[in-house]
PDB file as gemmi writes it, atoms N, CA and C in Angstrom:
CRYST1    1.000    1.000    1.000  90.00  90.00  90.00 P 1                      
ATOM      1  N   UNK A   1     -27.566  75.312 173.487  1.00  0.00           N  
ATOM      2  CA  UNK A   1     -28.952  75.366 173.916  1.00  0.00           C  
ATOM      3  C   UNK A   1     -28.993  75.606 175.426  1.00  0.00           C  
ATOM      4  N   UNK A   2     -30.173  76.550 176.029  1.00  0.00           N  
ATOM      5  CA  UNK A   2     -30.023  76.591 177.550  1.00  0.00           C  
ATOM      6  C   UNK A   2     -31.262  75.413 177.988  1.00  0.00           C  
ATOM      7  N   UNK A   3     -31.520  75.627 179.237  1.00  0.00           N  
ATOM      8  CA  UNK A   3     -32.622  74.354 179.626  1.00  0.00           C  
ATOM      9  C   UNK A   3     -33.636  74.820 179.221  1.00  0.00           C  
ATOM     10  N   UNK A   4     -34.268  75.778 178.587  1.00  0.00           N  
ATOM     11  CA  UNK A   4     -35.057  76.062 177.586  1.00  0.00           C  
ATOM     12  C   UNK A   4     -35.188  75.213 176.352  1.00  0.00           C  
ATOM     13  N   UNK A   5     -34.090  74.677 176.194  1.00  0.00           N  
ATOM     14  CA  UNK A   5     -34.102  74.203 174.589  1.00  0.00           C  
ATOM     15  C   UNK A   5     -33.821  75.420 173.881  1.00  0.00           C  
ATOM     16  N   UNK A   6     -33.710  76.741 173.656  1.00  0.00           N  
ATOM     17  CA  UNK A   6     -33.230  77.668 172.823  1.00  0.00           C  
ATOM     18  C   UNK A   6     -31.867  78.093 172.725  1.00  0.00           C  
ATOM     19  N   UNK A   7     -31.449  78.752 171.427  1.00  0.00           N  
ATOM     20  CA  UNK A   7     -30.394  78.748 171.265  1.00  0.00           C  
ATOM     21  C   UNK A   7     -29.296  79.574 172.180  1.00  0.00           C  
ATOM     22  N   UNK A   8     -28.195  79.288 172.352  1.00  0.00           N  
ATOM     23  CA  UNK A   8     -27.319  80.277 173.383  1.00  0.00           C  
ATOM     24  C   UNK A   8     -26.115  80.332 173.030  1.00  0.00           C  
ATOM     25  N   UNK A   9     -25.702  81.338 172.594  1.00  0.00           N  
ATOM     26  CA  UNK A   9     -24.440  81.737 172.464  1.00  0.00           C  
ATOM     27  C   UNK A   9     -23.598  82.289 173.823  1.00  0.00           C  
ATOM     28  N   UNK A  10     -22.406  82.535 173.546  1.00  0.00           N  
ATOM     29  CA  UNK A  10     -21.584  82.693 175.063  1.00  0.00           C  
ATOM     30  C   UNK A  10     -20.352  83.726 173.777  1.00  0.00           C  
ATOM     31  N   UNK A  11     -19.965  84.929 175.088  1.00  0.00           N  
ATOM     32  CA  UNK A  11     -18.960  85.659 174.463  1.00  0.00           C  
ATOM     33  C   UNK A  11     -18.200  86.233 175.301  1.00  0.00           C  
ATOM     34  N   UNK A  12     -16.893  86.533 175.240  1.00  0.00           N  
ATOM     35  CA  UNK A  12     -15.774  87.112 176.496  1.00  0.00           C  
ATOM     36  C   UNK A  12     -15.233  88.119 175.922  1.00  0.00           C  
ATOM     37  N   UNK A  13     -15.478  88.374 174.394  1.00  0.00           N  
ATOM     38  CA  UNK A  13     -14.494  89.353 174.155  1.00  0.00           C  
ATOM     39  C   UNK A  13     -15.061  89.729 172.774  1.00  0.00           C  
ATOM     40  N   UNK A  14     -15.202  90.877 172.118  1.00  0.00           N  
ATOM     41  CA  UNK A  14     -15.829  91.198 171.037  1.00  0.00           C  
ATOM     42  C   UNK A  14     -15.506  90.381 169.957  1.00  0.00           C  
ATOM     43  N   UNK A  15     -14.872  89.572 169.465  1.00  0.00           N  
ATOM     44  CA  UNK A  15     -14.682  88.894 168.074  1.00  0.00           C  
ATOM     45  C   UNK A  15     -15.654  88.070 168.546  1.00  0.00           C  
ATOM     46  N   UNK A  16     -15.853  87.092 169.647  1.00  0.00           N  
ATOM     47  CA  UNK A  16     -16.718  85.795 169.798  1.00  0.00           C  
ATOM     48  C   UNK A  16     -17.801  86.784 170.051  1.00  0.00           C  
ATOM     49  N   UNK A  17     -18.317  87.623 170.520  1.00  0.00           N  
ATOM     50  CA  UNK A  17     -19.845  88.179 170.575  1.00  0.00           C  
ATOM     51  C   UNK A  17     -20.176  88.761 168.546  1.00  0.00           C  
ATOM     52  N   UNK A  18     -19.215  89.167 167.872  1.00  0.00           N  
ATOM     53  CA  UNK A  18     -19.528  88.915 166.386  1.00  0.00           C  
ATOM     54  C   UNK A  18     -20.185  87.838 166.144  1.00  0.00           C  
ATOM     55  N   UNK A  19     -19.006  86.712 166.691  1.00  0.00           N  
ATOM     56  CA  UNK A  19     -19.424  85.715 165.624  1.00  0.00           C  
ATOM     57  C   UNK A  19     -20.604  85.072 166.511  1.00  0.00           C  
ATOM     58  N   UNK A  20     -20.919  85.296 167.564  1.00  0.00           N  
ATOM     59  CA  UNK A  20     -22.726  85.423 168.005  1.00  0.00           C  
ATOM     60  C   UNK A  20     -24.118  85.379 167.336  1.00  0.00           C  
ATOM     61  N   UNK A  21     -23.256  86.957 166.981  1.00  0.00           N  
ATOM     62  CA  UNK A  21     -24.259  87.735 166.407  1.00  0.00           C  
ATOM     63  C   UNK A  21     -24.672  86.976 164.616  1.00  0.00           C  
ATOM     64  N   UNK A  22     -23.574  87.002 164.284  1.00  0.00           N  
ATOM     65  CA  UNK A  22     -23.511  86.233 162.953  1.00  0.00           C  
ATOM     66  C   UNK A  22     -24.797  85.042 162.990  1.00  0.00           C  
ATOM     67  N   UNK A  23     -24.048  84.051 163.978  1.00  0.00           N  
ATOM     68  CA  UNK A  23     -24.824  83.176 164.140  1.00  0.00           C  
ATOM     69  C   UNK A  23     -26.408  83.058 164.470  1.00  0.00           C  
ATOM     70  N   UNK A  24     -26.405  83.985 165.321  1.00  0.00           N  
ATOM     71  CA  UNK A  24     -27.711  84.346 165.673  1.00  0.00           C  
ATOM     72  C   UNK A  24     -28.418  84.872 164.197  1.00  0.00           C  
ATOM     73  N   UNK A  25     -28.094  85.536 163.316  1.00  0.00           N  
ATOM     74  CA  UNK A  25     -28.558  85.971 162.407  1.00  0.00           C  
ATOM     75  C   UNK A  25     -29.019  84.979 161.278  1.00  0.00           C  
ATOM     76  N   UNK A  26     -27.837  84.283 161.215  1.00  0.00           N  
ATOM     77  CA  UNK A  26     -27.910  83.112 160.053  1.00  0.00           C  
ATOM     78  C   UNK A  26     -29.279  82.208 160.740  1.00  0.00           C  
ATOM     79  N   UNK A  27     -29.316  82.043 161.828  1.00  0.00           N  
ATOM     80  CA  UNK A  27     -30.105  81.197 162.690  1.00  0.00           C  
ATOM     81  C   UNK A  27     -31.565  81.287 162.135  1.00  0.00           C  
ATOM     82  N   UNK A  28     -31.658  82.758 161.920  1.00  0.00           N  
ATOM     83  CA  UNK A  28     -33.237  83.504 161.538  1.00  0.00           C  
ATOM     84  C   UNK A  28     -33.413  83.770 159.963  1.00  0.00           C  
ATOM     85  N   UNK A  29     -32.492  82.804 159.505  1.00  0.00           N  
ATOM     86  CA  UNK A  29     -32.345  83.685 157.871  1.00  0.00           C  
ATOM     87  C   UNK A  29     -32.403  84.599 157.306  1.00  0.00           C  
ATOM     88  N   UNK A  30     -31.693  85.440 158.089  1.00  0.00           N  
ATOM     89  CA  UNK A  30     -31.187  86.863 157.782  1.00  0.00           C  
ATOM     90  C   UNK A  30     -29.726  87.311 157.063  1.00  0.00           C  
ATOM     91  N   UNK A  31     -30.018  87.595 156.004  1.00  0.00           N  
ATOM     92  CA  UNK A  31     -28.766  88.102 155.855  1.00  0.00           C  
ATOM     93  C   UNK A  31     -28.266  89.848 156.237  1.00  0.00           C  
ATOM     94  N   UNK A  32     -26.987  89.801 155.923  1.00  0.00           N  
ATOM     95  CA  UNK A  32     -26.249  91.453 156.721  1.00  0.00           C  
ATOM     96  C   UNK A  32     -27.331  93.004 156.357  1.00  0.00           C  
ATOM     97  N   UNK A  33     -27.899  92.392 155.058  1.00  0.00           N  
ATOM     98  CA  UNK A  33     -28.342  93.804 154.175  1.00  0.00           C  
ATOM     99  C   UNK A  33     -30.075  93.631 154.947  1.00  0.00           C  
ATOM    100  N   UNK A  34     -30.362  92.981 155.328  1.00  0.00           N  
ATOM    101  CA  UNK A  34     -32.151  92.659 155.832  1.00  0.00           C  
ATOM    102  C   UNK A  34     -31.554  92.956 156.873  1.00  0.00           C  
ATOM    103  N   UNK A  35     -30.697  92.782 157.678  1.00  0.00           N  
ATOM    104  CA  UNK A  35     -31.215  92.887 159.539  1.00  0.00           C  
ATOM    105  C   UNK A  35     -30.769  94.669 159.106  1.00  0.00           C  
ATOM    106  N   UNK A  36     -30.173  95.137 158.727  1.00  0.00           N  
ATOM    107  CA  UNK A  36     -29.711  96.271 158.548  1.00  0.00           C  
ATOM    108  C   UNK A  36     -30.646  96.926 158.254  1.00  0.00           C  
ATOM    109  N   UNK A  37     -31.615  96.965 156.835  1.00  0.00           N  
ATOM    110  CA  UNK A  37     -32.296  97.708 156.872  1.00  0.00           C  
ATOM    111  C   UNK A  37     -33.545  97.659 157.618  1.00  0.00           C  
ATOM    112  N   UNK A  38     -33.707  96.664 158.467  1.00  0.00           N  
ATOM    113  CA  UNK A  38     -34.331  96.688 159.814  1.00  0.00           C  
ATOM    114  C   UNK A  38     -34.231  97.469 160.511  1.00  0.00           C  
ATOM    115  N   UNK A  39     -32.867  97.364 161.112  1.00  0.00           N  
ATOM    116  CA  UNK A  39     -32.897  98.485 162.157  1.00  0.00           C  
ATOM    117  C   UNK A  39     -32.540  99.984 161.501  1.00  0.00           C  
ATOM    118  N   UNK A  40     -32.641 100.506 160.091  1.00  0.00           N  
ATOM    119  CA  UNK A  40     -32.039 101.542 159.876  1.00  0.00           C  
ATOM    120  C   UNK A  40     -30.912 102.445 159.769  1.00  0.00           C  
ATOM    121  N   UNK A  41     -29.734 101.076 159.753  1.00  0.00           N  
ATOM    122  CA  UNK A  41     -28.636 101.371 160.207  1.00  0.00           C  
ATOM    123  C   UNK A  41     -27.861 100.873 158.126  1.00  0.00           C  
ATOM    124  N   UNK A  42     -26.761 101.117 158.288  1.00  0.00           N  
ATOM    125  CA  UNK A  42     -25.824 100.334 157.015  1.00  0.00           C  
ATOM    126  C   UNK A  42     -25.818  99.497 156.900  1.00  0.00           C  
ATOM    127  N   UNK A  43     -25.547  98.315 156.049  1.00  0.00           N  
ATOM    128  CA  UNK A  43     -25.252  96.772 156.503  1.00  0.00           C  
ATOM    129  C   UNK A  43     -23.722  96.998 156.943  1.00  0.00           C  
ATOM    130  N   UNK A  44     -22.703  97.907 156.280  1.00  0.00           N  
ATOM    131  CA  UNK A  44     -20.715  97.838 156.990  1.00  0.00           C  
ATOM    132  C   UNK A  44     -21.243  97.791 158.335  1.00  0.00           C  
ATOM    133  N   UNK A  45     -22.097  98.325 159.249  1.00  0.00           N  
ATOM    134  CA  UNK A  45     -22.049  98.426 160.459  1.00  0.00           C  
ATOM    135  C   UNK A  45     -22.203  97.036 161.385  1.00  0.00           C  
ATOM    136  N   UNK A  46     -23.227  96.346 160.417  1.00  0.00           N  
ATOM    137  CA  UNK A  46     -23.109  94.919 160.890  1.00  0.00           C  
ATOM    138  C   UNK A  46     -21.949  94.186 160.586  1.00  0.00           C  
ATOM    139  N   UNK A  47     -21.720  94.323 159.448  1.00  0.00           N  
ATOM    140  CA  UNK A  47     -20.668  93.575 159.218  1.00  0.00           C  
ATOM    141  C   UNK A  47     -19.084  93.567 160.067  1.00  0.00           C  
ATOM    142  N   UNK A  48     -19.350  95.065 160.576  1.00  0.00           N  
ATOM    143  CA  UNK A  48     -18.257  95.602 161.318  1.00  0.00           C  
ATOM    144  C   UNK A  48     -18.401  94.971 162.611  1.00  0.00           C  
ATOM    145  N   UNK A  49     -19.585  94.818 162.797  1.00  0.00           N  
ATOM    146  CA  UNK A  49     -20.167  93.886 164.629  1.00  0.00           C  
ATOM    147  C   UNK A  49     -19.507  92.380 164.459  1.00  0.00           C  
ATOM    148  N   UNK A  50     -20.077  92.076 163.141  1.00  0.00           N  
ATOM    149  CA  UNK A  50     -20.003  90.759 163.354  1.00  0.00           C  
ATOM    150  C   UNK A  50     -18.356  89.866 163.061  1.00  0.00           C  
ATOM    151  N   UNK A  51     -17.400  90.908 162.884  1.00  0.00           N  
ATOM    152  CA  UNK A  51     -16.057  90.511 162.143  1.00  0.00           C  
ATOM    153  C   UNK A  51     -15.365  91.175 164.023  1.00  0.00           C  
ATOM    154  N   UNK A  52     -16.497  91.213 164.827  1.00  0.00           N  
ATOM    155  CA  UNK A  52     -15.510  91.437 166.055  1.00  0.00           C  
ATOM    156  C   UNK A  52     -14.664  92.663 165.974  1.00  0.00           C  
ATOM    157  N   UNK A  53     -15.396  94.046 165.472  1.00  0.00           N  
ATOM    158  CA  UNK A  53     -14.865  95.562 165.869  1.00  0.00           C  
ATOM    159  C   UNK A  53     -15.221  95.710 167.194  1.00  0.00           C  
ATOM    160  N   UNK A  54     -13.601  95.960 167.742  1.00  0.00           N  
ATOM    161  CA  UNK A  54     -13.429  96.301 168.941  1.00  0.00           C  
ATOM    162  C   UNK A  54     -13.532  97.818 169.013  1.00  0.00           C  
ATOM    163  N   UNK A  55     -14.389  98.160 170.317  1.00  0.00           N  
ATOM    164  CA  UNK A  55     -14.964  99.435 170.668  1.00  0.00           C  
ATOM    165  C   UNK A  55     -14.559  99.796 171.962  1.00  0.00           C  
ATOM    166  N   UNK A  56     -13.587 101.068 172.897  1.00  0.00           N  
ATOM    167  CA  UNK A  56     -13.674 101.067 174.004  1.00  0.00           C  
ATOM    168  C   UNK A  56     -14.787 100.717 174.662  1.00  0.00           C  
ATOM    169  N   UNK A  57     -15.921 100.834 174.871  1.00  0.00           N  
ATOM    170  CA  UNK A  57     -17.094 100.525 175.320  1.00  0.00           C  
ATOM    171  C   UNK A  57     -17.113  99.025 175.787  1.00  0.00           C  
ATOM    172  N   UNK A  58     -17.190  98.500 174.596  1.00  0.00           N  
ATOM    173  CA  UNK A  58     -17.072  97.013 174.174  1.00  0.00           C  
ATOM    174  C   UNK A  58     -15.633  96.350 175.152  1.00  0.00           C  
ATOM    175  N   UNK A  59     -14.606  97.006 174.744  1.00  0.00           N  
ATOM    176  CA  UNK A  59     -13.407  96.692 175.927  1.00  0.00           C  
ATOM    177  C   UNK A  59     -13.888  96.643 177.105  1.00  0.00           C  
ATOM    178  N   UNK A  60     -13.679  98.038 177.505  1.00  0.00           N  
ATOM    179  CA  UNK A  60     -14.470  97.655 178.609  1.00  0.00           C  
ATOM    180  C   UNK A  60     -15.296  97.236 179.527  1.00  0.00           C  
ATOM    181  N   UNK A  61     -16.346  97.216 179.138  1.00  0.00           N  
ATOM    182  CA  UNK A  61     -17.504  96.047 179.178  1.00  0.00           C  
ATOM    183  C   UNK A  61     -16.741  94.425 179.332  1.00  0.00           C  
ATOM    184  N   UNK A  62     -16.546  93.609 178.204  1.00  0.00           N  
ATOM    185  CA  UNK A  62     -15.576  92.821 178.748  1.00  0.00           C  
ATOM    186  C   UNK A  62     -14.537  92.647 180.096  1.00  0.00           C  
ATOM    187  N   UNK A  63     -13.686  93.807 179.935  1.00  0.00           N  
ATOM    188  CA  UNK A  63     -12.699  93.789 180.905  1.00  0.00           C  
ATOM    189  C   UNK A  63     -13.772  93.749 182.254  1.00  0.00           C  
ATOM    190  N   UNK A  64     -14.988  94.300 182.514  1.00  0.00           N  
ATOM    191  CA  UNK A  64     -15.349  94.260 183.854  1.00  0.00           C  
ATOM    192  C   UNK A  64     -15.760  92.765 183.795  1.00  0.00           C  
ATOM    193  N   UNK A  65     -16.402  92.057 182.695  1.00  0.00           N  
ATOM    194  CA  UNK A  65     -17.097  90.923 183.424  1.00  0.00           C  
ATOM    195  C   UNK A  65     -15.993  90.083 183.302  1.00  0.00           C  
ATOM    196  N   UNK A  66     -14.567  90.116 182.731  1.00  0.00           N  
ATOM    197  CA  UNK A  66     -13.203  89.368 182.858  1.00  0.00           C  
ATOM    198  C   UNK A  66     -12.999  89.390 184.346  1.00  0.00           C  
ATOM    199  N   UNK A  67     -12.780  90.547 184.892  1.00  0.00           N  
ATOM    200  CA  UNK A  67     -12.750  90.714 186.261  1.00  0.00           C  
ATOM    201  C   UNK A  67     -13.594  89.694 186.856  1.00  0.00           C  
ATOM    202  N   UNK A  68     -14.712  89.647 186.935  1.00  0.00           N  
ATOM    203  CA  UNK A  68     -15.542  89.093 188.089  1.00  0.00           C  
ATOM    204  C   UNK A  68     -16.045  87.565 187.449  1.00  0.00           C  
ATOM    205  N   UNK A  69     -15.386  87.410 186.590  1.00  0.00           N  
ATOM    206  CA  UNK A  69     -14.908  85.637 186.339  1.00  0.00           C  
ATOM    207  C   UNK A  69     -16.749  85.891 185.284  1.00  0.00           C  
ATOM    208  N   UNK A  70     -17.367  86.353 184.622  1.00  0.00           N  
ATOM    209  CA  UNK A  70     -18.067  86.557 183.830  1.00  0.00           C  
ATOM    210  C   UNK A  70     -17.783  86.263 182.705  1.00  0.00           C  
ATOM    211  N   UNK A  71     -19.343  85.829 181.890  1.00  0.00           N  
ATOM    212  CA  UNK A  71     -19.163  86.046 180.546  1.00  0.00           C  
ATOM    213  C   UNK A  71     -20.521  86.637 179.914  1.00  0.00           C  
ATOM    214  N   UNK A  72     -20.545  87.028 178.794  1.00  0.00           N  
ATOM    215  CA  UNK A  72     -22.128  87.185 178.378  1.00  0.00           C  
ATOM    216  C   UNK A  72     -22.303  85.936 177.414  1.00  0.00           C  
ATOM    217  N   UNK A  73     -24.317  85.697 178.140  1.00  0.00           N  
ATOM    218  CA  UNK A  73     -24.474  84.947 177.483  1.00  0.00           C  
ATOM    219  C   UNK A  73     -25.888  85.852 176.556  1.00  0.00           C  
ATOM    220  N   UNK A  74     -25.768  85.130 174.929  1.00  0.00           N  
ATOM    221  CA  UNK A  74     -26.709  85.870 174.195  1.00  0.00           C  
ATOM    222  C   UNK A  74     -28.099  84.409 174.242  1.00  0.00           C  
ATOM    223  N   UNK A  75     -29.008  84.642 174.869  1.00  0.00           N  
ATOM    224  CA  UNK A  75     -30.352  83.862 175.029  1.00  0.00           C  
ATOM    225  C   UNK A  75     -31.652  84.464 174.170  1.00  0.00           C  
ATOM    226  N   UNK A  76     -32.305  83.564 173.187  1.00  0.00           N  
ATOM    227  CA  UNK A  76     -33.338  84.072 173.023  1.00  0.00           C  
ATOM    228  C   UNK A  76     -34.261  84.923 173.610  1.00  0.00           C  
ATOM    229  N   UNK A  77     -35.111  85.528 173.459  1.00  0.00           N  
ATOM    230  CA  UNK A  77     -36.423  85.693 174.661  1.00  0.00           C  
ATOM    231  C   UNK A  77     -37.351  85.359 174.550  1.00  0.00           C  
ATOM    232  N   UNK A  78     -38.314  85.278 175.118  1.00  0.00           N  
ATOM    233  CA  UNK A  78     -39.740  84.398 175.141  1.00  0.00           C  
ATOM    234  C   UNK A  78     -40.607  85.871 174.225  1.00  0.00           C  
ATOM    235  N   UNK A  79     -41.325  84.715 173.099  1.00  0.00           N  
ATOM    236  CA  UNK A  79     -42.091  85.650 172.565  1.00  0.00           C  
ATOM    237  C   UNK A  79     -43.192  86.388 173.380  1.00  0.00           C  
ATOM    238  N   UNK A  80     -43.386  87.905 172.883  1.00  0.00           N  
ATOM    239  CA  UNK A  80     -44.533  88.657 173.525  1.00  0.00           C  
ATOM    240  C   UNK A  80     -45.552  87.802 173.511  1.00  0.00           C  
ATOM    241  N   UNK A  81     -46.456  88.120 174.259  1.00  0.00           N  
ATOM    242  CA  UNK A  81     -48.179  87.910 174.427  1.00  0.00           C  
ATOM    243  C   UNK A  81     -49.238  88.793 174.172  1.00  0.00           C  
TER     244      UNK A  81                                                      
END                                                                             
């Protein structure tokens, strides 16, 4: 939880930003095949996120915020108005 009280995940390296995402999902009672056909995408593609498929992108990304003593954190957002 941050001082918000909402939920917060923390990730350094693509398997723990999966299992984030996972979490974050389960959080909203979503399963792989609903957030998927949400966004228009496959559900393998989530499933592929959330089992921590490593992506150069994704490497790298990491490797810079490894560098500068970083991590990502995944924070709710405040609902629209």
């Amino acid at each position: 939880m941050n001082t918000q009280g909402k939920p917060e995940w923390r990730a350094s390296n693509p398997a723990e930003l999966g299992r984030a995402l996972a979490r974050a999902r389960h959080s909203r009672g979503l399963n792989q095949e609903t957030l998927a056909a949400r966004l228009g995408i496959h559900r393998s593609y989530v499933a592929r996120m959330e089992s921590g498929l490593s992506t150069e992108q994704l490497q790298r990304t990491f490797a810079i915020l490894r560098e500068m003593g970083m991590e990502l954190a995944i924070v709710e957002k405040e609902p629209r108005g």
